[in-house]
ZALUMMAR-149696 format. One record per residue (C-alpha): residue in one letter; chain; x, y, z. Coordinates in Angstrom, 3 decimals. Layout:
BEGIN
code:unit:east:north:up
A:A:X:Y:Z .
...
***
This chain:
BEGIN
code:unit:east:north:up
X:A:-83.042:-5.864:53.030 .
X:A:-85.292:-5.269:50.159 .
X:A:-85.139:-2.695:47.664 .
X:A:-88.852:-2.228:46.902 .
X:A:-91.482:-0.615:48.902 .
X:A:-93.207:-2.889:51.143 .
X:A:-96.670:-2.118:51.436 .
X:A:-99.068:-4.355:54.228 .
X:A:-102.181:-5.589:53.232 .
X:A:-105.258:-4.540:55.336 .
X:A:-106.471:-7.792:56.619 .
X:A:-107.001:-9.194:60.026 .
X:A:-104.169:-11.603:60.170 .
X:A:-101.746:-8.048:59.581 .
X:A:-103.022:-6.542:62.436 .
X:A:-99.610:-7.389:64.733 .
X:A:-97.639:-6.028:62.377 .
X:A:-99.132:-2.961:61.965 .
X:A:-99.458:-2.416:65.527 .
X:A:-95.597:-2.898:65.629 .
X:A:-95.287:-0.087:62.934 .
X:A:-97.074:1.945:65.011 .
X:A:-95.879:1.475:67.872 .
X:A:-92.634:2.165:66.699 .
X:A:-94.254:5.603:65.096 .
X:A:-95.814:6.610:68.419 .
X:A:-92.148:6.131:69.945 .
X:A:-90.440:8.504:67.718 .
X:A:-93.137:10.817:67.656 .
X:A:-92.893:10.946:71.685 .
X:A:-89.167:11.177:71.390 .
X:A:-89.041:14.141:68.583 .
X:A:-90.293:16.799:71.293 .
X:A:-86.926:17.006:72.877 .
X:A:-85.470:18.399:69.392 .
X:A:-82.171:19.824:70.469 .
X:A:-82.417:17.602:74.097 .
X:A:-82.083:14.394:72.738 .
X:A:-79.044:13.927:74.340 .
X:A:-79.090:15.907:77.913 .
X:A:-75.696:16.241:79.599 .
X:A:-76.064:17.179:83.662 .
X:A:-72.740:18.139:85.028 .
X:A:-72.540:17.736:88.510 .
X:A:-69.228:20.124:90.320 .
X:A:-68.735:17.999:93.416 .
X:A:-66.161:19.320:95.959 .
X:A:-64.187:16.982:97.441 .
X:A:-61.281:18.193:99.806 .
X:A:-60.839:21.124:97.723 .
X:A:-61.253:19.172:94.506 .
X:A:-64.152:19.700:91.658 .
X:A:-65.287:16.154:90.420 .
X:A:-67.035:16.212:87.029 .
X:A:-69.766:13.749:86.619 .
X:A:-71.513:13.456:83.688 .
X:A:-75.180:11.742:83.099 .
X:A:-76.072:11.460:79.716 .
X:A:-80.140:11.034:78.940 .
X:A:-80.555:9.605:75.254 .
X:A:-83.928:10.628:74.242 .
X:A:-84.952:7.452:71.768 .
X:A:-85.813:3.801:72.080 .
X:A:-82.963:2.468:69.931 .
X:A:-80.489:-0.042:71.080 .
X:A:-77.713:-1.488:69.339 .
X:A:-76.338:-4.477:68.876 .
X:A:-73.459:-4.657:67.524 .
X:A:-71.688:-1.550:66.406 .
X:A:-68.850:-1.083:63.263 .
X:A:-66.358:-0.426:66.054 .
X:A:-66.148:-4.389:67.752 .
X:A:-65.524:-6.557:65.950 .
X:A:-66.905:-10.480:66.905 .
X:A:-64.953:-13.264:67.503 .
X:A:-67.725:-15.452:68.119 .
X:A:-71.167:-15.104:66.312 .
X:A:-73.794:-12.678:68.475 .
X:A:-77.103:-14.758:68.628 .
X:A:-80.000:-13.424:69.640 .
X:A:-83.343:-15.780:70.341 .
X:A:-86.965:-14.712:69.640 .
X:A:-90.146:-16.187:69.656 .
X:A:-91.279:-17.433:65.673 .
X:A:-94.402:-16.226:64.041 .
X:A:-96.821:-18.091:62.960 .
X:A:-95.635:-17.208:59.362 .
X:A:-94.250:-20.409:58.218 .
X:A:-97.774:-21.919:59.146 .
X:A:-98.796:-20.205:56.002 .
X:A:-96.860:-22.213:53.572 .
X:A:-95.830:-25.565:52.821 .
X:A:-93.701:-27.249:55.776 .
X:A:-90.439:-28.910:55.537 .
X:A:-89.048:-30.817:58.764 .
X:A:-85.682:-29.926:59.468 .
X:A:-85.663:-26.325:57.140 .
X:A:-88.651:-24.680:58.089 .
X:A:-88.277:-21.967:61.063 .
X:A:-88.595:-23.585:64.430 .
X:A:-86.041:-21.714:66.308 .
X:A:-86.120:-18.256:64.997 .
X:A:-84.321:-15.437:66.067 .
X:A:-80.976:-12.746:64.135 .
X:A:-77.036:-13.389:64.279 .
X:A:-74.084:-11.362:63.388 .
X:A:-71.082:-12.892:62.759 .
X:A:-67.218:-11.022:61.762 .
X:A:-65.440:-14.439:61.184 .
X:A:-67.205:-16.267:58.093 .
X:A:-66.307:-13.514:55.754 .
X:A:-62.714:-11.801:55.491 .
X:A:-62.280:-8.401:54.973 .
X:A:-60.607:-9.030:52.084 .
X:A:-62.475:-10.598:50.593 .
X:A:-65.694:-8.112:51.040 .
X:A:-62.942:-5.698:49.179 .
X:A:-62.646:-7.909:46.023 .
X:A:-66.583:-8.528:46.430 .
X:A:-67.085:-5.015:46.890 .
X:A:-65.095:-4.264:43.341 .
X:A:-67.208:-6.561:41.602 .
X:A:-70.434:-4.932:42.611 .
X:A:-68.893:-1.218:41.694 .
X:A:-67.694:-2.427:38.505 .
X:A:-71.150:-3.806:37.503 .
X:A:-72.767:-0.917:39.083 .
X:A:-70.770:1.552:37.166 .
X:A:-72.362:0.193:33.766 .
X:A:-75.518:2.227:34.554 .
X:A:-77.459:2.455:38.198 .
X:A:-80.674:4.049:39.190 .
X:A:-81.925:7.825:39.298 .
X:A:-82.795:7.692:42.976 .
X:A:-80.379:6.774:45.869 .
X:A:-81.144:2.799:45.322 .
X:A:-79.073:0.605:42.556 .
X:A:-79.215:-3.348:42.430 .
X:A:-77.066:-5.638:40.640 .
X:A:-78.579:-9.659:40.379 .
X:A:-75.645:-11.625:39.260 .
X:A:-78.583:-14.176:38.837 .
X:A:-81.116:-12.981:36.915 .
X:A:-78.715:-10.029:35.614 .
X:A:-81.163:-7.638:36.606 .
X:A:-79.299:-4.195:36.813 .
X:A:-80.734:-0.610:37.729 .
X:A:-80.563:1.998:34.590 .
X:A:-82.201:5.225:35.295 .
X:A:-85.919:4.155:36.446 .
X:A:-86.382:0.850:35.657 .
X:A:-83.937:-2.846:35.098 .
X:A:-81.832:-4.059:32.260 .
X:A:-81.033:-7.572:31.845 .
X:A:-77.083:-6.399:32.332 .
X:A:-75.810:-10.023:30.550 .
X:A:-77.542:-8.834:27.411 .
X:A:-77.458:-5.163:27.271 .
X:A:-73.946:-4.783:28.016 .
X:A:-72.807:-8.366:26.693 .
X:A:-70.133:-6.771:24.471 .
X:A:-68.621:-5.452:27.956 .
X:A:-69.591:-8.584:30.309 .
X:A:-65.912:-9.633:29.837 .
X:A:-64.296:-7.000:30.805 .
X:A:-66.547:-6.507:33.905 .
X:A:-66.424:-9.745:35.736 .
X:A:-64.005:-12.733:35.476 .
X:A:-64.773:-16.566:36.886 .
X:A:-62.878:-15.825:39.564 .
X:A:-65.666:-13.516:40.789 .
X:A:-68.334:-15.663:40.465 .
X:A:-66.279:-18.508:42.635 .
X:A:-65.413:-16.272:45.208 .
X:A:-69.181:-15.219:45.536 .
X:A:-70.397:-19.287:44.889 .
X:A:-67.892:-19.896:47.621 .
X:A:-68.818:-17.273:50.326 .
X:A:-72.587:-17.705:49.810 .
X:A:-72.252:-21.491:51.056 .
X:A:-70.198:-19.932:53.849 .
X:A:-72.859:-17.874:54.818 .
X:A:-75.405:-20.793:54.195 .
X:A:-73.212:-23.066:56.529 .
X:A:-73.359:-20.374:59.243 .
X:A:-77.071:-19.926:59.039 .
X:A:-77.641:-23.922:59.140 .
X:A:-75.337:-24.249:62.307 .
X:A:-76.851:-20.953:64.171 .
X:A:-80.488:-22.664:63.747 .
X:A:-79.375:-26.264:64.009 .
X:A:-80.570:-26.971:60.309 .
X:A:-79.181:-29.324:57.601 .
X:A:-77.419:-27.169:55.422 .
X:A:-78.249:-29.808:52.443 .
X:A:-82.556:-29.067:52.643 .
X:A:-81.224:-24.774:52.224 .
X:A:-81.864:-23.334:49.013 .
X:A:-80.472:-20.341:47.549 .
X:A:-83.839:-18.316:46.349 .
X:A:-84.680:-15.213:44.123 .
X:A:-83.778:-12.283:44.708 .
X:A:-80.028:-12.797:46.225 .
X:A:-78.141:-9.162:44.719 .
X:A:-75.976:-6.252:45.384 .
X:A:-77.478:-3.353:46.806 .
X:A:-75.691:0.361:46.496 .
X:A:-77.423:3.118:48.361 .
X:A:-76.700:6.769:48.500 .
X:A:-78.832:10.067:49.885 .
X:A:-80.009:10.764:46.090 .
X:A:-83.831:11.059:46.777 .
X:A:-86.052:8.307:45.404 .
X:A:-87.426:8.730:42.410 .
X:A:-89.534:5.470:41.947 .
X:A:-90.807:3.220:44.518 .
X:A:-87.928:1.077:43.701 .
X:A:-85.627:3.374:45.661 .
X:A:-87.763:3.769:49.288 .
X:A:-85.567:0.726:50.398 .
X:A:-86.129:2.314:54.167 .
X:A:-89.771:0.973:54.517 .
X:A:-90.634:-1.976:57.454 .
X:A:-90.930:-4.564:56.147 .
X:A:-91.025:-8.471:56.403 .
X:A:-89.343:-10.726:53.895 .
X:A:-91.850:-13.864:54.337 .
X:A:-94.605:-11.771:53.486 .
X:A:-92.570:-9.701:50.490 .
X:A:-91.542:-13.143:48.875 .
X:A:-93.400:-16.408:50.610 .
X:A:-90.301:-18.102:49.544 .
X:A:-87.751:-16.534:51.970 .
X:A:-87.266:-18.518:55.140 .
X:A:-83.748:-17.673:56.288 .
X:A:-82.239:-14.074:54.875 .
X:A:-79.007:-12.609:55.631 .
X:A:-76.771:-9.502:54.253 .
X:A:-72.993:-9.132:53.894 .
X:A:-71.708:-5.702:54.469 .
X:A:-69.197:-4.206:52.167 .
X:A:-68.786:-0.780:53.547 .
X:A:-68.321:1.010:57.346 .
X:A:-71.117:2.689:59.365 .
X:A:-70.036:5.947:60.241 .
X:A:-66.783:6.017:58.015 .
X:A:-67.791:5.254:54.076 .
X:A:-71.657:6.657:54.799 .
X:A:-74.119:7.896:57.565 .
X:A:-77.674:6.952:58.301 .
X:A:-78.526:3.179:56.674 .
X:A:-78.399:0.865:59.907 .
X:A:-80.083:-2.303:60.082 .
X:A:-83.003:-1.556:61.960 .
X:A:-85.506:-4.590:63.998 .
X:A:-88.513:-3.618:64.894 .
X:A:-89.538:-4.748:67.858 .
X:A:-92.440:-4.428:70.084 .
X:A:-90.764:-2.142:72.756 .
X:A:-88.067:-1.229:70.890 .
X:A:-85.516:-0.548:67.525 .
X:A:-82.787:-2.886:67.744 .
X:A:-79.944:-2.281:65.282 .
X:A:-76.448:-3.632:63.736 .
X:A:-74.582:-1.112:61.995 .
X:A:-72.741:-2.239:59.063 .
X:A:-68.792:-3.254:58.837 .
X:A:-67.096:-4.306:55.458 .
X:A:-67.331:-8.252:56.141 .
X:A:-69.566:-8.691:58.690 .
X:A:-72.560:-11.094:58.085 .
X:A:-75.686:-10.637:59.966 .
X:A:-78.219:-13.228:59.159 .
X:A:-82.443:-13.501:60.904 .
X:A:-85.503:-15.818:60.299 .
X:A:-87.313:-14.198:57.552 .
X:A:-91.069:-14.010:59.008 .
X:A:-92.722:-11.407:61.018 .
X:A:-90.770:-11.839:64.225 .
X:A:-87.913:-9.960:62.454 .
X:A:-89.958:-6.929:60.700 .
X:A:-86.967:-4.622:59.956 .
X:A:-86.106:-1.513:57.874 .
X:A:-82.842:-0.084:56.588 .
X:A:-82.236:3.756:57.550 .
X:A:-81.770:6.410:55.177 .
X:A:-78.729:7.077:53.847 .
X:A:-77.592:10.490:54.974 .
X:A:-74.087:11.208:53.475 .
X:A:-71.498:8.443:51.511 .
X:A:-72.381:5.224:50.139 .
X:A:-73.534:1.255:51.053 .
X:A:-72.599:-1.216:49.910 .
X:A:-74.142:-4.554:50.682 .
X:A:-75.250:-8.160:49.747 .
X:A:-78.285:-9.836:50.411 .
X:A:-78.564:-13.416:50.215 .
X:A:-81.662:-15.618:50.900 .
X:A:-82.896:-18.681:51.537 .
X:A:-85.507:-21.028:51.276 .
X:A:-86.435:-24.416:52.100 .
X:A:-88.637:-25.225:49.320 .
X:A:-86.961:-26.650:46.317 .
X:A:-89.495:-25.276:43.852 .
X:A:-88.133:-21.683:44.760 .
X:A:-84.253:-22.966:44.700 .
X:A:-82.330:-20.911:42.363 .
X:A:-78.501:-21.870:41.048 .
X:A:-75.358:-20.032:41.735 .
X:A:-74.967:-17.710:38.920 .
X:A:-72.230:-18.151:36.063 .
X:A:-70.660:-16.298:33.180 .
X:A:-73.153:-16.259:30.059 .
***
Protein backbone atom coordinates (compact mmCIF):
# COMPACT_ATOMS: atom_id res chain seq x y z
CA UNK A 1 0.00 0.00 0.00
CA UNK A 2 0.91 3.48 -0.84
CA UNK A 3 -0.29 6.54 0.61
CA UNK A 4 -0.11 8.87 -2.41
CA UNK A 5 -2.26 9.04 -5.38
CA UNK A 6 -1.12 6.96 -8.13
CA UNK A 7 -1.71 8.48 -11.29
CA UNK A 8 -0.79 6.25 -14.86
CA UNK A 9 0.96 7.78 -17.46
CA UNK A 10 -0.70 7.81 -20.96
CA UNK A 11 1.71 5.86 -22.98
CA UNK A 12 1.47 2.74 -24.99
CA UNK A 13 3.36 0.42 -22.78
CA UNK A 14 0.29 1.44 -19.88
CA UNK A 15 -2.24 0.32 -21.98
CA UNK A 16 -2.75 -3.28 -19.89
CA UNK A 17 -3.04 -1.61 -16.99
CA UNK A 18 -5.49 0.66 -17.79
CA UNK A 19 -7.55 -1.83 -19.42
CA UNK A 20 -7.43 -3.70 -16.01
CA UNK A 21 -8.75 -0.44 -14.31
CA UNK A 22 -11.37 -0.50 -16.49
CA UNK A 23 -12.31 -3.49 -16.59
CA UNK A 24 -12.62 -3.57 -13.09
CA UNK A 25 -14.86 -0.13 -13.49
CA UNK A 26 -17.14 -1.73 -16.09
CA UNK A 27 -17.64 -4.66 -13.42
CA UNK A 28 -18.88 -2.54 -10.68
CA UNK A 29 -20.73 -0.39 -12.81
CA UNK A 30 -22.66 -3.67 -14.16
CA UNK A 31 -22.99 -4.85 -10.63
CA UNK A 32 -24.39 -1.37 -9.02
CA UNK A 33 -27.89 -1.88 -10.89
CA UNK A 34 -29.01 -4.44 -8.42
CA UNK A 35 -28.79 -1.63 -5.55
CA UNK A 36 -30.77 -3.23 -2.79
CA UNK A 37 -30.39 -7.00 -4.73
CA UNK A 38 -26.94 -7.44 -4.30
CA UNK A 39 -27.45 -10.17 -2.22
CA UNK A 40 -30.81 -12.16 -3.42
CA UNK A 41 -32.09 -14.76 -0.95
CA UNK A 42 -34.72 -17.46 -2.77
CA UNK A 43 -36.41 -19.50 -0.16
CA UNK A 44 -37.62 -22.56 -1.40
CA UNK A 45 -40.79 -24.33 1.21
CA UNK A 46 -40.31 -27.94 0.16
CA UNK A 47 -42.80 -30.46 1.67
CA UNK A 48 -41.51 -33.47 2.58
CA UNK A 49 -43.84 -36.03 4.45
CA UNK A 50 -45.55 -33.27 6.05
CA UNK A 51 -42.35 -31.36 6.69
CA UNK A 52 -41.35 -27.66 5.24
CA UNK A 53 -37.56 -27.74 4.24
CA UNK A 54 -35.97 -24.28 4.00
CA UNK A 55 -33.41 -23.90 1.36
CA UNK A 56 -31.72 -20.96 0.89
CA UNK A 57 -29.68 -19.73 -2.44
CA UNK A 58 -27.85 -16.77 -1.95
CA UNK A 59 -26.85 -14.67 -5.40
CA UNK A 60 -23.90 -12.16 -4.51
CA UNK A 61 -24.13 -9.52 -7.05
CA UNK A 62 -20.12 -8.49 -7.42
CA UNK A 63 -16.95 -9.98 -8.79
CA UNK A 64 -14.99 -9.99 -5.52
CA UNK A 65 -13.43 -13.02 -4.04
CA UNK A 66 -11.55 -13.38 -1.02
CA UNK A 67 -8.77 -14.87 0.03
CA UNK A 68 -8.21 -15.03 3.16
CA UNK A 69 -10.60 -13.51 5.61
CA UNK A 70 -9.80 -11.95 9.49
CA UNK A 71 -11.80 -14.92 10.75
CA UNK A 72 -9.04 -18.09 9.76
CA UNK A 73 -6.34 -17.84 10.76
CA UNK A 74 -3.18 -19.74 8.62
CA UNK A 75 -1.10 -22.23 9.81
CA UNK A 76 0.77 -22.54 6.76
CA UNK A 77 1.50 -19.53 4.39
CA UNK A 78 -1.45 -19.14 1.45
CA UNK A 79 0.56 -18.81 -1.88
CA UNK A 80 -0.89 -17.86 -4.75
CA UNK A 81 1.13 -18.08 -8.37
CA UNK A 82 0.74 -15.57 -11.25
CA UNK A 83 2.26 -14.92 -14.34
CA UNK A 84 5.23 -11.80 -13.96
CA UNK A 85 5.09 -8.69 -16.01
CA UNK A 86 7.40 -7.64 -18.02
CA UNK A 87 8.14 -4.85 -15.41
CA UNK A 88 11.42 -5.89 -14.11
CA UNK A 89 12.59 -5.85 -17.88
CA UNK A 90 12.53 -2.16 -17.35
CA UNK A 91 15.28 -1.87 -14.89
CA UNK A 92 18.53 -3.14 -14.08
CA UNK A 93 18.57 -7.12 -13.53
CA UNK A 94 19.94 -8.98 -10.68
CA UNK A 95 20.10 -12.96 -10.93
CA UNK A 96 18.76 -14.52 -8.03
CA UNK A 97 16.59 -11.10 -6.63
CA UNK A 98 14.90 -9.93 -9.51
CA UNK A 99 11.13 -11.29 -10.00
CA UNK A 100 11.09 -14.57 -11.82
CA UNK A 101 8.41 -16.31 -10.00
CA UNK A 102 5.91 -13.72 -9.11
CA UNK A 103 2.80 -14.10 -7.53
CA UNK A 104 1.04 -12.75 -3.38
CA UNK A 105 1.28 -14.75 0.07
CA UNK A 106 -0.33 -14.36 3.36
CA UNK A 107 1.11 -15.75 6.15
CA UNK A 108 -0.38 -15.72 10.30
CA UNK A 109 2.81 -17.46 11.70
CA UNK A 110 5.94 -15.05 11.08
CA UNK A 111 4.47 -12.35 13.17
CA UNK A 112 2.82 -12.86 16.77
CA UNK A 113 -0.01 -11.15 17.80
CA UNK A 114 1.72 -9.79 20.38
CA UNK A 115 3.92 -8.50 19.07
CA UNK A 116 1.72 -6.47 16.28
CA UNK A 117 0.21 -5.05 19.83
CA UNK A 118 3.57 -3.60 21.06
CA UNK A 119 4.21 -2.58 17.24
CA UNK A 120 0.90 -1.23 17.05
CA UNK A 121 1.69 1.14 20.36
CA UNK A 122 4.65 2.40 18.82
CA UNK A 123 2.97 3.62 15.70
CA UNK A 124 -0.04 5.33 17.94
CA UNK A 125 2.38 6.88 20.13
CA UNK A 126 4.30 8.50 17.21
CA UNK A 127 1.12 9.14 15.48
CA UNK A 128 -0.36 10.94 18.37
CA UNK A 129 2.48 13.73 18.09
CA UNK A 130 0.53 15.27 15.17
CA UNK A 131 -1.17 13.23 11.99
CA UNK A 132 -2.82 14.44 8.88
CA UNK A 133 -6.15 16.50 8.18
CA UNK A 134 -7.62 13.85 5.93
CA UNK A 135 -8.25 10.14 6.87
CA UNK A 136 -4.41 9.17 5.88
CA UNK A 137 -1.36 9.59 8.57
CA UNK A 138 2.23 8.04 7.98
CA UNK A 139 4.93 7.60 10.35
CA UNK A 140 8.74 6.69 8.56
CA UNK A 141 10.79 5.54 11.42
CA UNK A 142 13.46 5.97 8.59
CA UNK A 143 13.42 9.07 7.19
CA UNK A 144 11.20 10.41 10.27
CA UNK A 145 8.79 11.65 7.96
CA UNK A 146 5.50 12.22 10.01
CA UNK A 147 1.99 13.62 8.81
CA UNK A 148 1.06 17.20 10.53
CA UNK A 149 -2.02 18.71 9.18
CA UNK A 150 -1.33 18.84 5.20
CA UNK A 151 2.00 18.23 4.67
CA UNK A 152 5.38 16.07 6.64
CA UNK A 153 7.59 16.97 9.52
CA UNK A 154 10.85 15.45 9.96
CA UNK A 155 9.32 13.95 13.51
CA UNK A 156 13.27 13.29 14.91
CA UNK A 157 13.73 17.04 14.72
CA UNK A 158 10.51 18.71 15.32
CA UNK A 159 9.60 16.84 18.28
CA UNK A 160 13.31 15.88 19.37
CA UNK A 161 12.70 17.26 22.89
CA UNK A 162 9.86 14.42 23.06
CA UNK A 163 11.67 11.57 20.85
CA UNK A 164 12.56 9.99 24.25
CA UNK A 165 9.67 9.69 25.67
CA UNK A 166 8.00 8.34 22.47
CA UNK A 167 10.06 5.41 21.44
CA UNK A 168 12.68 3.34 23.36
CA UNK A 169 15.52 0.86 21.62
CA UNK A 170 13.53 -1.75 22.38
CA UNK A 171 11.12 -0.59 19.66
CA UNK A 172 13.36 -0.17 17.08
CA UNK A 173 14.79 -3.99 17.73
CA UNK A 174 11.58 -5.44 17.79
CA UNK A 175 10.75 -3.70 14.37
CA UNK A 176 14.75 -4.45 12.99
CA UNK A 177 13.91 -7.93 14.12
CA UNK A 178 10.42 -8.59 12.55
CA UNK A 179 11.29 -6.82 9.26
CA UNK A 180 14.09 -9.60 8.59
CA UNK A 181 11.31 -12.01 9.56
CA UNK A 182 9.22 -10.81 7.02
CA UNK A 183 12.28 -10.53 4.58
CA UNK A 184 13.11 -14.29 5.36
CA UNK A 185 9.51 -15.24 4.50
CA UNK A 186 9.45 -13.36 1.26
CA UNK A 187 13.01 -14.94 0.19
CA UNK A 188 11.73 -18.57 1.00
CA UNK A 189 8.06 -18.02 -0.69
CA UNK A 190 10.02 -16.93 -4.06
CA UNK A 191 13.04 -19.16 -3.61
CA UNK A 192 15.41 -16.00 -3.33
CA UNK A 193 18.62 -15.42 -1.30
CA UNK A 194 17.55 -13.45 1.44
CA UNK A 195 21.29 -11.87 1.52
CA UNK A 196 20.84 -9.95 -2.38
CA UNK A 197 17.10 -8.29 -0.45
CA UNK A 198 17.30 -4.83 0.41
CA UNK A 199 15.19 -2.92 2.64
CA UNK A 200 14.15 0.29 0.31
CA UNK A 201 12.43 3.77 0.82
CA UNK A 202 9.49 4.20 1.79
CA UNK A 203 9.02 1.23 4.54
CA UNK A 204 6.32 3.24 7.31
CA UNK A 205 3.28 3.08 9.39
CA UNK A 206 0.16 3.81 7.84
CA UNK A 207 -3.13 4.94 10.06
CA UNK A 208 -6.31 5.35 8.11
CA UNK A 209 -9.67 6.52 9.18
CA UNK A 210 -13.09 7.71 7.11
CA UNK A 211 -11.94 11.54 7.63
CA UNK A 212 -12.25 12.68 3.92
CA UNK A 213 -9.03 13.50 2.08
CA UNK A 214 -7.97 16.65 2.07
CA UNK A 215 -4.72 16.47 -0.09
CA UNK A 216 -3.77 13.95 -2.55
CA UNK A 217 -1.69 12.50 0.12
CA UNK A 218 -4.77 10.98 1.74
CA UNK A 219 -6.60 9.11 -1.59
CA UNK A 220 -4.53 6.00 -0.42
CA UNK A 221 -7.59 3.89 -2.21
CA UNK A 222 -6.31 4.52 -5.83
CA UNK A 223 -4.93 1.24 -8.15
CA UNK A 224 -2.02 1.29 -8.24
CA UNK A 225 1.36 -0.57 -8.93
CA UNK A 226 4.38 -0.23 -6.70
CA UNK A 227 7.15 -0.92 -9.56
CA UNK A 228 5.85 1.80 -11.46
CA UNK A 229 5.20 4.27 -8.16
CA UNK A 230 8.93 3.66 -7.03
CA UNK A 231 11.19 1.61 -9.83
CA UNK A 232 12.97 0.46 -6.80
CA UNK A 233 10.31 -1.85 -5.24
CA UNK A 234 10.63 -5.45 -6.30
CA UNK A 235 9.12 -7.45 -3.44
CA UNK A 236 6.44 -5.37 -1.05
CA UNK A 237 4.58 -6.66 1.78
CA UNK A 238 2.27 -5.12 4.76
CA UNK A 239 1.85 -6.22 8.39
CA UNK A 240 -1.56 -5.72 9.77
CA UNK A 241 -2.03 -4.25 13.15
CA UNK A 242 -5.73 -4.04 13.42
CA UNK A 243 -9.06 -6.51 12.58
CA UNK A 244 -11.27 -6.26 9.45
CA UNK A 245 -14.64 -5.99 10.51
CA UNK A 246 -13.93 -5.50 14.35
CA UNK A 247 -11.42 -2.26 14.89
CA UNK A 248 -12.73 -0.65 11.27
CA UNK A 249 -14.91 -1.33 8.10
CA UNK A 250 -14.15 -0.87 4.45
CA UNK A 251 -10.00 -0.85 3.83
CA UNK A 252 -9.39 -4.50 2.38
CA UNK A 253 -6.53 -5.33 0.37
CA UNK A 254 -7.84 -5.32 -2.93
CA UNK A 255 -5.87 -7.25 -6.40
CA UNK A 256 -6.93 -6.32 -9.37
CA UNK A 257 -7.18 -8.77 -11.61
CA UNK A 258 -8.27 -9.23 -15.09
CA UNK A 259 -11.61 -11.07 -14.33
CA UNK A 260 -11.78 -10.28 -11.02
CA UNK A 261 -11.05 -8.32 -7.28
CA UNK A 262 -9.25 -10.63 -5.19
CA UNK A 263 -8.88 -9.55 -1.55
CA UNK A 264 -7.22 -10.33 2.07
CA UNK A 265 -8.82 -8.60 4.77
CA UNK A 266 -6.63 -7.49 7.46
CA UNK A 267 -5.89 -9.36 11.01
CA UNK A 268 -3.56 -7.79 13.75
CA UNK A 269 -0.33 -9.96 12.77
CA UNK A 270 -0.92 -11.28 9.67
CA UNK A 271 1.69 -10.61 6.88
CA UNK A 272 0.66 -10.65 3.35
CA UNK A 273 3.50 -10.09 1.03
CA UNK A 274 3.25 -9.88 -3.54
CA UNK A 275 5.80 -9.15 -6.38
CA UNK A 276 5.70 -5.50 -6.74
CA UNK A 277 5.14 -5.05 -10.71
CA UNK A 278 2.03 -4.86 -12.67
CA UNK A 279 0.85 -8.42 -12.21
CA UNK A 280 -0.23 -7.35 -8.67
CA UNK A 281 -2.01 -3.79 -9.45
CA UNK A 282 -3.94 -3.42 -6.14
CA UNK A 283 -5.84 -0.75 -4.14
CA UNK A 284 -6.76 -0.43 -0.48
CA UNK A 285 -10.66 0.21 0.19
CA UNK A 286 -11.99 3.08 1.89
CA UNK A 287 -12.20 3.19 5.26
CA UNK A 288 -15.83 3.30 6.29
CA UNK A 289 -16.04 3.38 10.16
CA UNK A 290 -12.87 2.70 12.94
CA UNK A 291 -9.32 2.77 12.26
CA UNK A 292 -6.11 0.79 10.35
CA UNK A 293 -3.46 0.25 11.33
CA UNK A 294 -0.72 -1.19 9.19
CA UNK A 295 2.99 -1.54 8.09
CA UNK A 296 4.39 -1.56 4.85
CA UNK A 297 7.69 -2.84 4.22
CA UNK A 298 9.56 -3.08 0.84
CA UNK A 299 12.09 -4.42 -0.92
CA UNK A 300 14.48 -4.16 -3.50
CA UNK A 301 17.19 -5.91 -5.10
CA UNK A 302 19.31 -3.13 -6.11
CA UNK A 303 21.81 -2.02 -3.59
CA UNK A 304 21.85 1.60 -4.75
CA UNK A 305 18.15 1.87 -3.40
CA UNK A 306 19.06 -0.23 -0.01
CA UNK A 307 18.14 1.75 2.92
CA UNK A 308 19.32 0.83 6.80
CA UNK A 309 17.16 -0.21 9.63
CA UNK A 310 16.32 2.89 11.39
CA UNK A 311 17.81 3.88 14.95
CA UNK A 312 17.34 6.36 17.75
CA UNK A 313 18.87 9.90 16.72
Amino acid sequence: MTVQRRVISKNPESSAIEKKIKRGNAQRQASSWRGNWSTLTLLLLIGVTGLVSLVYFTWTGDFTHTLVSRGEILTQPRVFTVDCSEDYKKHKLFPGCTPTKCGRAISDSVVTLEEAQKLRRLAERGLSLAGSDGGASILDLHSGALSMGKQFVNIYRYFKNEISDVFTEEDFELYKDVRGRIQKAIAETFGLDSKQMYLTKPTFFSCINSTSAKTTHDEYWHPHIDKETYGSFDYTSLLYLSDYGLEFGGGRFVFMDPNSNRTVEPRAGRVSFFSSGSENLHHVEKVVWGTRYAITVSFTCDPDYAIDDPSLP
